[in-house]
ZAVEX-451413 format. One record per residue (C-alpha): residue number from 0; residue in three letters; x, y, z. Coordinates in Angstrom, 3 decimals. Example, Ala and Ser with C-alpha at 12.3 -4.5 7.8 and 13.67 -1.06 7.14 Angstrom:
// ZAVEX-451413
0;ALA;12.300;-4.500;7.800;
1;SER;13.670;-1.060;7.140;
//
This chain:
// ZAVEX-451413
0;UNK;54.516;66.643;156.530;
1;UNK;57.625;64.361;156.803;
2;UNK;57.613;64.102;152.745;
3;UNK;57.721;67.391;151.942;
4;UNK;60.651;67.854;154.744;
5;UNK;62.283;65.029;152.878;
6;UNK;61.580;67.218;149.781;
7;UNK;62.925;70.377;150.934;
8;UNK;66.271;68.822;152.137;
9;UNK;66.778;66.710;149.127;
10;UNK;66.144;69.904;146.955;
11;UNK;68.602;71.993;148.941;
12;UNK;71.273;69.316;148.842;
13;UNK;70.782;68.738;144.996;
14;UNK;71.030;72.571;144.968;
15;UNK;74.277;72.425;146.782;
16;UNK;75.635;69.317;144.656;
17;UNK;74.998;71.383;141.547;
18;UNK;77.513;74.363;143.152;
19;UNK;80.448;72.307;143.837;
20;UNK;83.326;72.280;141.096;
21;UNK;84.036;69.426;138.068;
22;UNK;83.161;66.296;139.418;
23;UNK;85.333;63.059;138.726;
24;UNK;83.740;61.350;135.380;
25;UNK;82.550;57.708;135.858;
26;UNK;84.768;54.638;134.831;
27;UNK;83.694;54.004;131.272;
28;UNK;85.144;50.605;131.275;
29;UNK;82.148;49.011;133.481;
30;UNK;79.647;49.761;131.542;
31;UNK;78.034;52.140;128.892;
32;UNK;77.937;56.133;129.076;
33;UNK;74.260;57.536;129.493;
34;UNK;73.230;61.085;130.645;
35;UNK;71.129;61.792;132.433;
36;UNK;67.926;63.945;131.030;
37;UNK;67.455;67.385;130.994;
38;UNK;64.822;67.028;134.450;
39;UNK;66.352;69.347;137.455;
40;UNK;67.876;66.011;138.937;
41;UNK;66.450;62.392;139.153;
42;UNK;66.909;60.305;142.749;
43;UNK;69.193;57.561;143.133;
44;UNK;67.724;54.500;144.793;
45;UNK;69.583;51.750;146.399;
46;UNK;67.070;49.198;144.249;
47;UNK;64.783;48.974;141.209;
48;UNK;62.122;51.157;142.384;
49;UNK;60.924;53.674;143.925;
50;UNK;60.055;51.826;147.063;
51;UNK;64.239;51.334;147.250;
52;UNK;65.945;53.660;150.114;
53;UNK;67.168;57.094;148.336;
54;UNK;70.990;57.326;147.970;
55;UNK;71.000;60.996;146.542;
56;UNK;69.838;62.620;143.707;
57;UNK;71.858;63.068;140.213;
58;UNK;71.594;66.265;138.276;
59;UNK;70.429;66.652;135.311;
60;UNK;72.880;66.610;132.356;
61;UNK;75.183;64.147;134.536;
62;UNK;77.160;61.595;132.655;
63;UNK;76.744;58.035;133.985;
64;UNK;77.877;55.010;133.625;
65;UNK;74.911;52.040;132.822;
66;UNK;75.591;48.826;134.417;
67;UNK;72.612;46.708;133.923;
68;UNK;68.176;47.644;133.348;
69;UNK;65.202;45.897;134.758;
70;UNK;62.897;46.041;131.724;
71;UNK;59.865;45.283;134.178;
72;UNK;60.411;47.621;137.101;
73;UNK;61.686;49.884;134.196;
74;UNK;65.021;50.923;136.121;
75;UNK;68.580;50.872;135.172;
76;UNK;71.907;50.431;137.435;
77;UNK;74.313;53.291;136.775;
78;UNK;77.223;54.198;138.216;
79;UNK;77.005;58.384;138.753;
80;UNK;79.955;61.260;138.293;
81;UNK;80.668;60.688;142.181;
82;UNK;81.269;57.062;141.592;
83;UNK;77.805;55.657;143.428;
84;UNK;76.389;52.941;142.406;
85;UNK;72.530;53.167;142.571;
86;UNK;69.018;52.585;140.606;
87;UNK;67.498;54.864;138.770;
88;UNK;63.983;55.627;136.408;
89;UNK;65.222;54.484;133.059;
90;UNK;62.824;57.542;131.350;
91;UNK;65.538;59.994;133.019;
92;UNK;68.150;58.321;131.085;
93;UNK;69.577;59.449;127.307;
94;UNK;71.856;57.874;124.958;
95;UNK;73.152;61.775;124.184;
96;UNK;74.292;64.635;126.076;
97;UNK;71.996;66.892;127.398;
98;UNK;71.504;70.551;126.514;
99;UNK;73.038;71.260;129.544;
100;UNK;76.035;69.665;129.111;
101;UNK;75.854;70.704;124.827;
102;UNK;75.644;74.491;126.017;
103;UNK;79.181;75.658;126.578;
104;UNK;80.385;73.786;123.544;
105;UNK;78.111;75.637;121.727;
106;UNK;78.602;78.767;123.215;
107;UNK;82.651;77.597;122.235;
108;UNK;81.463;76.940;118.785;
109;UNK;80.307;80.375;118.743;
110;UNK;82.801;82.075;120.239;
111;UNK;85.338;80.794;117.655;
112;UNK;82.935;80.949;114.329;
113;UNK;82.926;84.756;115.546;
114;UNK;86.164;84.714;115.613;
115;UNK;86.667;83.548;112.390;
116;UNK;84.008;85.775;110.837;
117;UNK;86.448;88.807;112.278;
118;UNK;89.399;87.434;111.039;
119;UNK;87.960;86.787;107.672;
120;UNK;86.697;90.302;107.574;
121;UNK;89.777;91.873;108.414;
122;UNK;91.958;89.384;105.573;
123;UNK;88.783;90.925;103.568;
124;UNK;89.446;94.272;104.243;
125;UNK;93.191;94.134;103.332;
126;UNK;92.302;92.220;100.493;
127;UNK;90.095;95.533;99.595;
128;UNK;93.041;97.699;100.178;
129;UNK;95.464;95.835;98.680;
130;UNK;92.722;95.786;95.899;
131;UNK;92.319;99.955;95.785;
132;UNK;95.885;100.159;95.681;
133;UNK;96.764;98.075;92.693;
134;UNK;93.281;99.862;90.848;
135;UNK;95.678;103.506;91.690;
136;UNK;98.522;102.004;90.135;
137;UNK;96.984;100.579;87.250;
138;UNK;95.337;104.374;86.375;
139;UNK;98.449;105.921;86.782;
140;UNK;100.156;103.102;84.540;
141;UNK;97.455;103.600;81.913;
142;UNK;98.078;107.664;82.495;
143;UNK;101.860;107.434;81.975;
144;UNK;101.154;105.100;78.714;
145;UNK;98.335;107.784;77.007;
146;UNK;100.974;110.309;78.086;
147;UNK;104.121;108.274;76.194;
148;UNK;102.150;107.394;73.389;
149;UNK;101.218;110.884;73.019;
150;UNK;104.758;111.493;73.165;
151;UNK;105.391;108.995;70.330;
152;UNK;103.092;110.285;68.275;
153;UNK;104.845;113.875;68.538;
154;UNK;108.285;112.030;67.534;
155;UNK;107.101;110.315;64.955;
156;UNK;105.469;113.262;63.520;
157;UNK;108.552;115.862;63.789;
158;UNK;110.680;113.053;62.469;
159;UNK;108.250;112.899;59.174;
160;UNK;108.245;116.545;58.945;
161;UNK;112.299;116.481;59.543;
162;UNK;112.466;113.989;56.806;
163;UNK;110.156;116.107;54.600;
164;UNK;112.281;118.988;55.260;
165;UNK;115.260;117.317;54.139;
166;UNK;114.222;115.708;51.140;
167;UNK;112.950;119.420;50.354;
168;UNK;116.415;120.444;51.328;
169;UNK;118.356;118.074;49.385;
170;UNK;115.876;118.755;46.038;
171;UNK;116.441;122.423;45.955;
172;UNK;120.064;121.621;46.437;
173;UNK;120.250;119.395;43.566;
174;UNK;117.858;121.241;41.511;
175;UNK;120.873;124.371;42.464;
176;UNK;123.326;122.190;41.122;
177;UNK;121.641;121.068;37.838;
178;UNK;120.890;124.767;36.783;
179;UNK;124.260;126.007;37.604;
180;UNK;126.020;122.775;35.747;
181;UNK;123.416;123.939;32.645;
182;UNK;124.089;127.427;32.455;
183;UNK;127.815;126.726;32.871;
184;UNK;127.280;124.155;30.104;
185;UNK;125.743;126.655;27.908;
186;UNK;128.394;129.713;28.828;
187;UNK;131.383;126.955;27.705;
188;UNK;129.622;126.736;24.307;
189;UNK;129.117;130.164;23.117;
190;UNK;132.908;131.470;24.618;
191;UNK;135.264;131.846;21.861;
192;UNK;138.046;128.920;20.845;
193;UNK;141.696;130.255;20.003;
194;UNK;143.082;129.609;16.798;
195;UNK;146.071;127.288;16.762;
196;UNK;149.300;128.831;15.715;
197;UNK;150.308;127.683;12.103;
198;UNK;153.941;126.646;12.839;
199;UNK;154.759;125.134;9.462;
200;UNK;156.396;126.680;6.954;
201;UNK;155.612;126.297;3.365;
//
């Protein structure tokens, strides 16, 4: 009956421990960082074993500080997050951080990738707009060129005919001109030449 008192209190006060706010991290420099395992919390005894008084518990996900292990009582010293130094079951402790501790950088992780995604989709949708916009110009560049080409090809057509026109022009003219200089020619020849006055006397 006395154990499972024992049990009760030391699962409300681990309860409690795991409510309070950020506790102070261990001093690296005396020793190695461990975590503790991803079990609800482990107890720390004031020995190696469990036969050692119980200093507390340590909850899961904790980082420690490893002092020194007893490879045959399979226990390690650690100092914990509230700066005790105590024994503890050497299967509760892990070289990496716990899933626990790995969740809210995760969660971080995630939070910003999703970020990224919607600021990639929004440089993607301008991109698209930009994208539609320069496709409008383009069709109404390629519109305006059909249309001045047309254009061209009007000139250049009513300049040939102009030209034709003139060169018509300019033949009749000169064919005007030839006619007129031959029938002239031909009226000079057939008019009558005046005698010259015999002014010498015999």
């Amino acid at each position: 009956m006395r154990k499972q008192i024992v049990l009760v209190f030391l699962c409300i006060a681990s309860s409690l421990l795991s409510l309070q706010a950020v506790a102070q991290e261990p001093n690296d420099s005396e020793g190695e960082v461990r975590y503790i395992s991803d079990d609800l919390f482990t107890y720390l005894h004031a020995g190696p074993g469990r036969n050692f008084r119980i200093l507390g518990t340590v909850v899961a996900g904790t980082r420690v500080t490893l002092l020194q292990e007893d490879a045959e009582k399979n226990f390690v010293e650690i100092i914990d997050d509230k700066q005790r130094t105590g024994w503890i079951d050497a299967e509760f402790i892990s070289v990496s951080s716990s899933v626990r501790a790995l969740v809210p950088g995760l969660q971080q992780q995630v939070e910003d990738t999703e970020q990224t995604i919607q600021q990639q989709r929004e440089s993607n949708d301008l991109l698209n707009q930009q994208i539609a916009d320069l496709t409008s110009q383009n069709t109404n560049l390629k519109t305006k060129l059909s249309d001045a080409e047309k254009e061209n090809v009007q000139i250049t057509q009513t300049l040939a005919d102009y030209d034709q026109t003139a060169q018509m022009e300019w033949f009749t003219r000169g064919g005007i001109v030839a006619v007129i200089s031959l029938l002239l020619g031909i009226i000079l020849t057939y008019l009558p030449k005046k005698r010259r006055r015999n002014d010498n006397w015999m």
